[in-house]
PDB file of N, CA, C and O in Angstrom:
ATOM      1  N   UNK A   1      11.066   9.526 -19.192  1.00  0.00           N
ATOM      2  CA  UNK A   1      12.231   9.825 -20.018  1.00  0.00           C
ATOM      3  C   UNK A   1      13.484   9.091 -19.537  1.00  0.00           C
ATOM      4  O   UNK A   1      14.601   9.460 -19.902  1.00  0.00           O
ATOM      5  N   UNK A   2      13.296   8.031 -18.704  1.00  0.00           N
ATOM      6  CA  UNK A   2      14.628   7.485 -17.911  1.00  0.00           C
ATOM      7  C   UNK A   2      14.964   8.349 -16.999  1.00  0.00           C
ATOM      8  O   UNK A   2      15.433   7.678 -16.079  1.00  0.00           O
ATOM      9  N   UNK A   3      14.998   9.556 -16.699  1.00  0.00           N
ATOM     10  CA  UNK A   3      16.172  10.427 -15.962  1.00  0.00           C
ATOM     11  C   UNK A   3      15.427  10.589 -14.484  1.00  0.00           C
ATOM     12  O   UNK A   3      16.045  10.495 -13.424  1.00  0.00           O
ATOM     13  N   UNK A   4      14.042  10.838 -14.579  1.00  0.00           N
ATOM     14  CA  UNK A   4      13.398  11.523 -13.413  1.00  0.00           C
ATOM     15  C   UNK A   4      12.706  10.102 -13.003  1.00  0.00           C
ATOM     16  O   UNK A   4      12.234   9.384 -13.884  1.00  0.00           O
ATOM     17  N   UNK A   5      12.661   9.681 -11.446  1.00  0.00           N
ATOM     18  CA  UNK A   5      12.037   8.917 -10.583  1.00  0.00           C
ATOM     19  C   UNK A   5      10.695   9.751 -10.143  1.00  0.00           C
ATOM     20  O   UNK A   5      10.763  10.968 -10.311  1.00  0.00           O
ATOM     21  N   UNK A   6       9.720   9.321  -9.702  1.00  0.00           N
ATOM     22  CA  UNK A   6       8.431   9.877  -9.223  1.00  0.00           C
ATOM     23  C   UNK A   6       8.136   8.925  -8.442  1.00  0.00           C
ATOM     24  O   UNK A   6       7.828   7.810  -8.863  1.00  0.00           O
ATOM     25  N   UNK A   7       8.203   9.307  -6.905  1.00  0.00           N
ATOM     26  CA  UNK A   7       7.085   8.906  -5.985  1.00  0.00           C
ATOM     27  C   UNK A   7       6.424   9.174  -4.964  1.00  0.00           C
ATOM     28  O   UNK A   7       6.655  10.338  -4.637  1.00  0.00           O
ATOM     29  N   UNK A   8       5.584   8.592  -4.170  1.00  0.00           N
ATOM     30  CA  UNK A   8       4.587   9.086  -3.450  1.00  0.00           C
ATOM     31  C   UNK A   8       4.759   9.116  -2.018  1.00  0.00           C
ATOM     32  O   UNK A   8       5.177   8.201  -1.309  1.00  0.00           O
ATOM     33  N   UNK A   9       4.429  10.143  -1.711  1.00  0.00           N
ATOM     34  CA  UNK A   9       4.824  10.606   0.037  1.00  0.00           C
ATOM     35  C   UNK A   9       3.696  10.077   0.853  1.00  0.00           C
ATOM     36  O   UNK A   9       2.524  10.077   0.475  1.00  0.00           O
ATOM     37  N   UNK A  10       4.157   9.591   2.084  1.00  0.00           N
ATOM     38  CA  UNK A  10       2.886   9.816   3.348  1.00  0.00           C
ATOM     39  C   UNK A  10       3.545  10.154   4.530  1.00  0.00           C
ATOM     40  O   UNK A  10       3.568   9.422   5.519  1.00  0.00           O
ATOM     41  N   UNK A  11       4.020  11.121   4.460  1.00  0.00           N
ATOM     42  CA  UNK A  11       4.587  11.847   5.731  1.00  0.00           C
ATOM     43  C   UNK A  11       3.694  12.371   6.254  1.00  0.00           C
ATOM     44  O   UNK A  11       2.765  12.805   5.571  1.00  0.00           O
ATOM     45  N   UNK A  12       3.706  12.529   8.079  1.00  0.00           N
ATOM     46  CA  UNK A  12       3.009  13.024   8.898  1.00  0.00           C
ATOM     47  C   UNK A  12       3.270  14.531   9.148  1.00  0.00           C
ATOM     48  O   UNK A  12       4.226  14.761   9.888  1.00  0.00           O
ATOM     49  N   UNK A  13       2.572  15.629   8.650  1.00  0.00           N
ATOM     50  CA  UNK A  13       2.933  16.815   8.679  1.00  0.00           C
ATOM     51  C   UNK A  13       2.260  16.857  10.487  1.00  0.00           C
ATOM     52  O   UNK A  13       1.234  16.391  10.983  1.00  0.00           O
ATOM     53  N   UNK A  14       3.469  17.687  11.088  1.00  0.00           N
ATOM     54  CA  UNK A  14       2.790  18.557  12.549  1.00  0.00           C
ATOM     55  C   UNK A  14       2.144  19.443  12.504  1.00  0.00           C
ATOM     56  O   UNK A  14       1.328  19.569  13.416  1.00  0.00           O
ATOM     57  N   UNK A  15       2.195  20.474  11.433  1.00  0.00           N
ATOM     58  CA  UNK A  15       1.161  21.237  11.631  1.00  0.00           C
ATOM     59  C   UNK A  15       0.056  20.890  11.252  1.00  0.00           C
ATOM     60  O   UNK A  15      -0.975  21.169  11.864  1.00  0.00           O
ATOM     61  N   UNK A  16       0.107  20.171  10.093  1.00  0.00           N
ATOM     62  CA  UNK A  16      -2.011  20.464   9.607  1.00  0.00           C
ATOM     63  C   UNK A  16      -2.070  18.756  10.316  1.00  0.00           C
ATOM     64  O   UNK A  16      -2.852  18.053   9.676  1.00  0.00           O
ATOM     65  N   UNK A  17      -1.600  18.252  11.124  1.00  0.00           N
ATOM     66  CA  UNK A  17      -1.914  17.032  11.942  1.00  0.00           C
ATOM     67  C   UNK A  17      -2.436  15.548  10.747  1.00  0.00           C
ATOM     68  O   UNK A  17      -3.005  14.499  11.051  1.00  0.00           O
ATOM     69  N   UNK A  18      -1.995  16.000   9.481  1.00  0.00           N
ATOM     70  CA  UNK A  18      -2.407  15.292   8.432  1.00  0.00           C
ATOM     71  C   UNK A  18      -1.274  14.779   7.389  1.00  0.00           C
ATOM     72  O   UNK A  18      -0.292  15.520   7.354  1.00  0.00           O
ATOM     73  N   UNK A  19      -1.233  13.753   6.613  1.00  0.00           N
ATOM     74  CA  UNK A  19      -0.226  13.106   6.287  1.00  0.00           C
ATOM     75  C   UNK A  19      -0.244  13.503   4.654  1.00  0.00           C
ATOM     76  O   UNK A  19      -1.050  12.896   3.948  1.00  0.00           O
ATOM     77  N   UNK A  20       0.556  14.424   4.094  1.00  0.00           N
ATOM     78  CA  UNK A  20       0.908  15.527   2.969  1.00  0.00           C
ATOM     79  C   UNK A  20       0.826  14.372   1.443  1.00  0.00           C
ATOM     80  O   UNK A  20       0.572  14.704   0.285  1.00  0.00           O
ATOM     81  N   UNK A  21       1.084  13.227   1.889  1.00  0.00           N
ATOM     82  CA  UNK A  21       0.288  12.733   0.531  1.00  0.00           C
ATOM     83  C   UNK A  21       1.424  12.986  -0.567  1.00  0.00           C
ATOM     84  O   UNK A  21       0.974  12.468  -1.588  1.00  0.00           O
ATOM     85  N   UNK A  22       2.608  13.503  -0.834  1.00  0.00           N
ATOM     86  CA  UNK A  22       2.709  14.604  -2.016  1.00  0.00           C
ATOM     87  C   UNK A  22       3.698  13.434  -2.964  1.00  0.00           C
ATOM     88  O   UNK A  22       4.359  12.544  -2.429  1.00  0.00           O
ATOM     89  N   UNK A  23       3.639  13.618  -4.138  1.00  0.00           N
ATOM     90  CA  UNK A  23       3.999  13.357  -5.436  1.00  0.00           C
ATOM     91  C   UNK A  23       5.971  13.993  -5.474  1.00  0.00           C
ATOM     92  O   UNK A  23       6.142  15.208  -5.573  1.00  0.00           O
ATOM     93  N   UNK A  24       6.731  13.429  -5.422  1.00  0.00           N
ATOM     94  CA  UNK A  24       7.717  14.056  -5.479  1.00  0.00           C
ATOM     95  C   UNK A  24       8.853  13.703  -6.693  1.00  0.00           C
ATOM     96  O   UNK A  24       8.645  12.617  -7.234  1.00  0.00           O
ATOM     97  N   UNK A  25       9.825  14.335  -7.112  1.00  0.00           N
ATOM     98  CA  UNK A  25      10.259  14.091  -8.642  1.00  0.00           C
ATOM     99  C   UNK A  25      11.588  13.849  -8.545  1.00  0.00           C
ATOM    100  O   UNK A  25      12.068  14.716  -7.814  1.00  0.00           O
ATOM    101  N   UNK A  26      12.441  13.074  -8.936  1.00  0.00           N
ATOM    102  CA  UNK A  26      13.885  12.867  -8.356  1.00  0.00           C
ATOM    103  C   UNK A  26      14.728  12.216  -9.533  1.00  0.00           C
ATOM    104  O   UNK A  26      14.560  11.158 -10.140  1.00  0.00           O
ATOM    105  N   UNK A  27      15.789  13.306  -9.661  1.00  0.00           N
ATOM    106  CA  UNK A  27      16.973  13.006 -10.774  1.00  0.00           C
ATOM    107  C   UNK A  27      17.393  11.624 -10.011  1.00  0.00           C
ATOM    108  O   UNK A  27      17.596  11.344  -8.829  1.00  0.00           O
ATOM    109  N   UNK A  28      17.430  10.856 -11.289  1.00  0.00           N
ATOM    110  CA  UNK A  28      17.868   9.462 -11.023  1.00  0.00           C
ATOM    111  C   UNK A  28      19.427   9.438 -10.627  1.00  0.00           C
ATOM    112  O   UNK A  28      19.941   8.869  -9.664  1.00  0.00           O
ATOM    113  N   UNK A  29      20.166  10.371 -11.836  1.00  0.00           N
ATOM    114  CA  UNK A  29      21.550  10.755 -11.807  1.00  0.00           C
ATOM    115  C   UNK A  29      22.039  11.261 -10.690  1.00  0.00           C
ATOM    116  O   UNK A  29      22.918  10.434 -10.448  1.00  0.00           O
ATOM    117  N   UNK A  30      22.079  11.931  -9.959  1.00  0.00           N
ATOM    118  CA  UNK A  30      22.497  12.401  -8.656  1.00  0.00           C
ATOM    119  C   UNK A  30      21.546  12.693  -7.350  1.00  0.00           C
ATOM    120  O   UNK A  30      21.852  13.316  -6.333  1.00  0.00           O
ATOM    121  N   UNK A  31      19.922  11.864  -7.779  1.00  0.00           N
ATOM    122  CA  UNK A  31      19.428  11.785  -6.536  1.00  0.00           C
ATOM    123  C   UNK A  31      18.642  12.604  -6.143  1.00  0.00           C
ATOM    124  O   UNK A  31      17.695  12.178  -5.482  1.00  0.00           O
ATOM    125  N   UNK A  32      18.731  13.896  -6.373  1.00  0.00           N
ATOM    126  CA  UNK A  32      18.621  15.191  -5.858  1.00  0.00           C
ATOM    127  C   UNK A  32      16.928  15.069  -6.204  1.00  0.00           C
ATOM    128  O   UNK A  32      16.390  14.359  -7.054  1.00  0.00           O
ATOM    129  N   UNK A  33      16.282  16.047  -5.207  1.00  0.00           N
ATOM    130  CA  UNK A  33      14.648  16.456  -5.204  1.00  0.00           C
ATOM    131  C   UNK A  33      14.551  17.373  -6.105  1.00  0.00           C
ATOM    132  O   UNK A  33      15.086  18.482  -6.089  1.00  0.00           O
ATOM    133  N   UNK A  34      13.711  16.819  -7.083  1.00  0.00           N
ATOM    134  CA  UNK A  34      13.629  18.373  -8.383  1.00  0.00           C
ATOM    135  C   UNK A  34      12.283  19.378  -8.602  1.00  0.00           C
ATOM    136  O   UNK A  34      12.087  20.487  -9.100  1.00  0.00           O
ATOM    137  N   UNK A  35      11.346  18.172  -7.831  1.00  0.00           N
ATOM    138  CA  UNK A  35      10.442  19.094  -7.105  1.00  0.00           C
ATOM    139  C   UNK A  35       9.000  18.460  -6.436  1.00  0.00           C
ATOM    140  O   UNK A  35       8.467  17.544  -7.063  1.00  0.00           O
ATOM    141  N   UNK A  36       8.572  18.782  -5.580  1.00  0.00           N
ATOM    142  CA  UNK A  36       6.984  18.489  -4.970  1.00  0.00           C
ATOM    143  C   UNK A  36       5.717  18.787  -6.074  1.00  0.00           C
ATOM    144  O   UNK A  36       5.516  19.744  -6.822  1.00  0.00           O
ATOM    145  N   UNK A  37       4.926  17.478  -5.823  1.00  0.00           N
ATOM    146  CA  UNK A  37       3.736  18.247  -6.481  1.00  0.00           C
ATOM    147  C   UNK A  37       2.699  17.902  -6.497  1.00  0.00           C
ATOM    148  O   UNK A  37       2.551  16.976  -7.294  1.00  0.00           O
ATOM    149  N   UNK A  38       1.703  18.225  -5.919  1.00  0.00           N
ATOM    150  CA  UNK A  38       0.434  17.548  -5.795  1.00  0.00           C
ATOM    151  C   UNK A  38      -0.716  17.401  -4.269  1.00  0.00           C
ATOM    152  O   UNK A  38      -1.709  16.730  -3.990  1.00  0.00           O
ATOM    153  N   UNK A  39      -0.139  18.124  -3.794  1.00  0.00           N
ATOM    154  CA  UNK A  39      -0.119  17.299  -2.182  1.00  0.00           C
ATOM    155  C   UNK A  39      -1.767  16.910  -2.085  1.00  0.00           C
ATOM    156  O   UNK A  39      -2.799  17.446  -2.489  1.00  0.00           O
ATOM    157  N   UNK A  40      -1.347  15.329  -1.107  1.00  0.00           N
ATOM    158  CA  UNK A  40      -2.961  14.865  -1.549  1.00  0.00           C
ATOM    159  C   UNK A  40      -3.478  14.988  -0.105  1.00  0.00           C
ATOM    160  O   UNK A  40      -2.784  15.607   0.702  1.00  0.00           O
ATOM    161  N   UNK A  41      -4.717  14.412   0.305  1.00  0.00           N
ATOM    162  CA  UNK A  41      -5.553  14.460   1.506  1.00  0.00           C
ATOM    163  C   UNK A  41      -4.906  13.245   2.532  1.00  0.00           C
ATOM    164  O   UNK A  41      -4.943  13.392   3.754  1.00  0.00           O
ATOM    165  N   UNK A  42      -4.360  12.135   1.945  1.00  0.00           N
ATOM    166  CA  UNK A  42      -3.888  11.023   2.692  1.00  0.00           C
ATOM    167  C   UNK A  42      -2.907  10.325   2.245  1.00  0.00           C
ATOM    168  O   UNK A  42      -2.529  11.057   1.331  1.00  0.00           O
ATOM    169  N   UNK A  43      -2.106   9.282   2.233  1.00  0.00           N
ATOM    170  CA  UNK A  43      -0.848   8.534   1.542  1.00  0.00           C
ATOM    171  C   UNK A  43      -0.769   8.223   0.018  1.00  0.00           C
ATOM    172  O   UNK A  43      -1.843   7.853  -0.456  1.00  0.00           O
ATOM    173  N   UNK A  44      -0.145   8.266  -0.497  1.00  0.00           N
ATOM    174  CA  UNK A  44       0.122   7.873  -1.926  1.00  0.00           C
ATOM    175  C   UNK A  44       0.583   5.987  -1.676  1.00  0.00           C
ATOM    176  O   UNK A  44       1.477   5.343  -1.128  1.00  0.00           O
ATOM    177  N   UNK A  45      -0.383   5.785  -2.285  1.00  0.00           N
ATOM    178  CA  UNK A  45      -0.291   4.014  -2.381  1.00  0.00           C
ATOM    179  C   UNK A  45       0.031   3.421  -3.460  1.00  0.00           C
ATOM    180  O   UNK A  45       0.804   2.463  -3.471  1.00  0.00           O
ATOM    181  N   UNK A  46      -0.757   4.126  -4.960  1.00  0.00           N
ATOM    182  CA  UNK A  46       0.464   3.672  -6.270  1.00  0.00           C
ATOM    183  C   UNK A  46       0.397   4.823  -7.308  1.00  0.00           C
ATOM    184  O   UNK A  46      -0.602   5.500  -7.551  1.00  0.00           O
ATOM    185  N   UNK A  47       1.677   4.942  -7.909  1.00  0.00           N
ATOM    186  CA  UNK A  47       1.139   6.136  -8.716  1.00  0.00           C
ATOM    187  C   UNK A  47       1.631   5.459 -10.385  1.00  0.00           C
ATOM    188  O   UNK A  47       2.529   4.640 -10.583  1.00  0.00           O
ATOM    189  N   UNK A  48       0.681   6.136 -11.481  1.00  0.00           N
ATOM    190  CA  UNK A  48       1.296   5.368 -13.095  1.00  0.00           C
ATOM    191  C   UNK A  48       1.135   6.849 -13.514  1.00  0.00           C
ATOM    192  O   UNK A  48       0.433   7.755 -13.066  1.00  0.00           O
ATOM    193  N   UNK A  49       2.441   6.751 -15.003  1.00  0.00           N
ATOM    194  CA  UNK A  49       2.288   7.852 -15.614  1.00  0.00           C
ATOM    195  C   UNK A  49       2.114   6.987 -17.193  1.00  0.00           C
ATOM    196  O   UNK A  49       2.361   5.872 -17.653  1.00  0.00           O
ATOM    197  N   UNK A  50       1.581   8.180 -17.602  1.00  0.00           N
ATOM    198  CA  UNK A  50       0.983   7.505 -18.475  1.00  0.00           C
ATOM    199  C   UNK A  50       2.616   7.539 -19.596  1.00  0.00           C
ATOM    200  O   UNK A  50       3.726   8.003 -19.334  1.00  0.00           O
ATOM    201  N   UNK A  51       2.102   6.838 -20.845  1.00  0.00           N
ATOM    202  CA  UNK A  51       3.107   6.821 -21.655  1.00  0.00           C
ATOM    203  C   UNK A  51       3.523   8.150 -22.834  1.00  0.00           C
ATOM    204  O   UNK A  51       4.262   7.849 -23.771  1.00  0.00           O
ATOM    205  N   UNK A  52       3.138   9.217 -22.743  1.00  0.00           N
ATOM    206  CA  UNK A  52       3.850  10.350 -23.067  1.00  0.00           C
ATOM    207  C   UNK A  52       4.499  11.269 -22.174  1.00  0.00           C
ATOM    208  O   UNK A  52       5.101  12.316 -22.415  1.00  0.00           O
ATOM    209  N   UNK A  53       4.143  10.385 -20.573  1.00  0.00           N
ATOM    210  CA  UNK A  53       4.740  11.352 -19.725  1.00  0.00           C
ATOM    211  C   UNK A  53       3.795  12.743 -19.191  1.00  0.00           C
ATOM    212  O   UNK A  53       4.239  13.516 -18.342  1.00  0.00           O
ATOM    213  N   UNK A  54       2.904  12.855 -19.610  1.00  0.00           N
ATOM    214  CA  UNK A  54       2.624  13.918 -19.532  1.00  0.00           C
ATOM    215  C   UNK A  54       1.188  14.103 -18.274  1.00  0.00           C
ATOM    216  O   UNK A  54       0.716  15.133 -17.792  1.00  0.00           O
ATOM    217  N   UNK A  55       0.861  12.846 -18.080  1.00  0.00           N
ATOM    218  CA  UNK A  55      -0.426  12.840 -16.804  1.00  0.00           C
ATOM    219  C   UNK A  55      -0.072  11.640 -15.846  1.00  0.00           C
ATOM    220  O   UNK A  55       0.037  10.446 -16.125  1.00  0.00           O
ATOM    221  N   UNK A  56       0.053  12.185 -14.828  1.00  0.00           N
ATOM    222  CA  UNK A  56       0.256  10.952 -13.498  1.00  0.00           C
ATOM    223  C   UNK A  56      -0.943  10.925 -12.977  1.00  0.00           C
ATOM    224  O   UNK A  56      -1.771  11.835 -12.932  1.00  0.00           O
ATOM    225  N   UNK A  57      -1.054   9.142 -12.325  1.00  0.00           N
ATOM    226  CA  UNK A  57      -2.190   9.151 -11.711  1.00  0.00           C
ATOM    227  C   UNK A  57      -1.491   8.744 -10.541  1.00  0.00           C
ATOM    228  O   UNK A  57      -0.347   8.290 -10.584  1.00  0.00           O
ATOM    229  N   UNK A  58      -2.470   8.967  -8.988  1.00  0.00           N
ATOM    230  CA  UNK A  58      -2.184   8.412  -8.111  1.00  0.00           C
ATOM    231  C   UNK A  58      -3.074   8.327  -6.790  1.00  0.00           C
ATOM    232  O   UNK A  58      -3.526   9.208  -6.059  1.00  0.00           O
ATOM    233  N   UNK A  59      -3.154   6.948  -6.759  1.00  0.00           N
ATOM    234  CA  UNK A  59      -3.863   5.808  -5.852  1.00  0.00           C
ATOM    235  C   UNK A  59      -3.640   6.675  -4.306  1.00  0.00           C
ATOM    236  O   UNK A  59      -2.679   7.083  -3.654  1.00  0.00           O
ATOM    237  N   UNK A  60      -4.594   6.674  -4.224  1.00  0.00           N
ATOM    238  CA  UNK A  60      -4.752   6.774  -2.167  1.00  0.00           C
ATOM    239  C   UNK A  60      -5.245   6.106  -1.405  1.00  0.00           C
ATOM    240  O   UNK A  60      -6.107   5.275  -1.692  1.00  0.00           O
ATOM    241  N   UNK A  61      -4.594   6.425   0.291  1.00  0.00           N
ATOM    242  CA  UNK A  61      -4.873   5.435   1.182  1.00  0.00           C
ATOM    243  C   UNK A  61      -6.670   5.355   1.190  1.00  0.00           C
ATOM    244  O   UNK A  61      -7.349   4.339   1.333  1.00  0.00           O
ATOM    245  N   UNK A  62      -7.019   6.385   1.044  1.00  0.00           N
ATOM    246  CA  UNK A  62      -8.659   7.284   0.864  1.00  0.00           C
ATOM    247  C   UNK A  62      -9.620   6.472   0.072  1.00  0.00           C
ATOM    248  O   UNK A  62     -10.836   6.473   0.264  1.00  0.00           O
ATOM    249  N   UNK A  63      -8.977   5.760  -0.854  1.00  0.00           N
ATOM    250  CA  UNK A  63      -9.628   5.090  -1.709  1.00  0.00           C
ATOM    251  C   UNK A  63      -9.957   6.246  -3.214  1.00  0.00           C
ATOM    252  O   UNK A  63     -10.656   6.076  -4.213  1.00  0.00           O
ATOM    253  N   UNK A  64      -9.337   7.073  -2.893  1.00  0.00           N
ATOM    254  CA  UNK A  64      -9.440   7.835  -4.022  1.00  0.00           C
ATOM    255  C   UNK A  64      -8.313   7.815  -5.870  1.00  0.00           C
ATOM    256  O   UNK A  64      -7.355   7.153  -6.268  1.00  0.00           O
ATOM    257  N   UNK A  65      -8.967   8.663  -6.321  1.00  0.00           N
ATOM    258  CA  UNK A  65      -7.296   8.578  -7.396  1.00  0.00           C
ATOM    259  C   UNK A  65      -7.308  10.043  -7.964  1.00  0.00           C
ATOM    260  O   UNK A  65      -8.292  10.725  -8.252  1.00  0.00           O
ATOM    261  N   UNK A  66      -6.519  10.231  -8.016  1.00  0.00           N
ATOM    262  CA  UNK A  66      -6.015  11.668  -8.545  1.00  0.00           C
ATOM    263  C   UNK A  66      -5.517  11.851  -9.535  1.00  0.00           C
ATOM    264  O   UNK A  66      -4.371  11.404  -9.489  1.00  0.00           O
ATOM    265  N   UNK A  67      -5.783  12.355 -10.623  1.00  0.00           N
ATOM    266  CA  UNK A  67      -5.150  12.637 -12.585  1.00  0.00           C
ATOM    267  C   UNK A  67      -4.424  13.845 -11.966  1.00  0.00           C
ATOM    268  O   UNK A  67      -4.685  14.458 -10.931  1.00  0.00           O
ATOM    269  N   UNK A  68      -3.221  14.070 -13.078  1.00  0.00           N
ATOM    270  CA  UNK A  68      -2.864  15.846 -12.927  1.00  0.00           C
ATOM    271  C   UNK A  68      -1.810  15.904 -14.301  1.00  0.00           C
ATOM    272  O   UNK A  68      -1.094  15.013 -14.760  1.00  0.00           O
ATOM    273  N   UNK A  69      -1.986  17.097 -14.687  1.00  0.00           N
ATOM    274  CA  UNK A  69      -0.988  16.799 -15.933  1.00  0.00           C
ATOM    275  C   UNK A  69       0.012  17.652 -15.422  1.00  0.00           C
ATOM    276  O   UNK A  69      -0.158  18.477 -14.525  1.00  0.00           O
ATOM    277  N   UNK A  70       1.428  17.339 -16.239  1.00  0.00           N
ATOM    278  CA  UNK A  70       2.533  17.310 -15.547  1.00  0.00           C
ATOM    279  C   UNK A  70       3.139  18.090 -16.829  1.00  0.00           C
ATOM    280  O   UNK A  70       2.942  17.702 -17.980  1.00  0.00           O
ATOM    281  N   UNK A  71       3.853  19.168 -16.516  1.00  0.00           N
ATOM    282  CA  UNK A  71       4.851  20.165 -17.564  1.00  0.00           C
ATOM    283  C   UNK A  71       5.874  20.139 -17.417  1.00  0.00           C
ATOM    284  O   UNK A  71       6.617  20.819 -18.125  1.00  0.00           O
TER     285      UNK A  71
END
């Protein structure tokens, strides 16, 4: 929709000793985190949404890919 940025985390969490992977959503306009979502098994390497907006995919370090629909 223009407004919201989406991208992909590989932060090293300390507790679960594993890197949270997570999908995150960000007002373009002032920046701000609007929310987490997804958290994967290993790094987010590329993510596409499709063109109604409504299902992201996203590429892992894992060799995996992940669909999820998005509200």
């Amino acid at each position: 929709n223009g407004k919201i940025l989406v991208s992909g985390g590989d932060e090293h969490s300390k507790e679960t000793k594993n890197y949270d992977g997570e999908i995150e959503f960000w007002d373009i306009e002032n920046g701000n985190l609007v929310r987490k979502f997804a958290k994967q098994r290993s790094p987010v390497y590329s993510l596409a949404i499709s063109p109604d907006g409504k299902t992201i995919a996203a590429g892992n370090y894992n060799g995996t890919i992940g669909l999820w629909k998005v509200n």
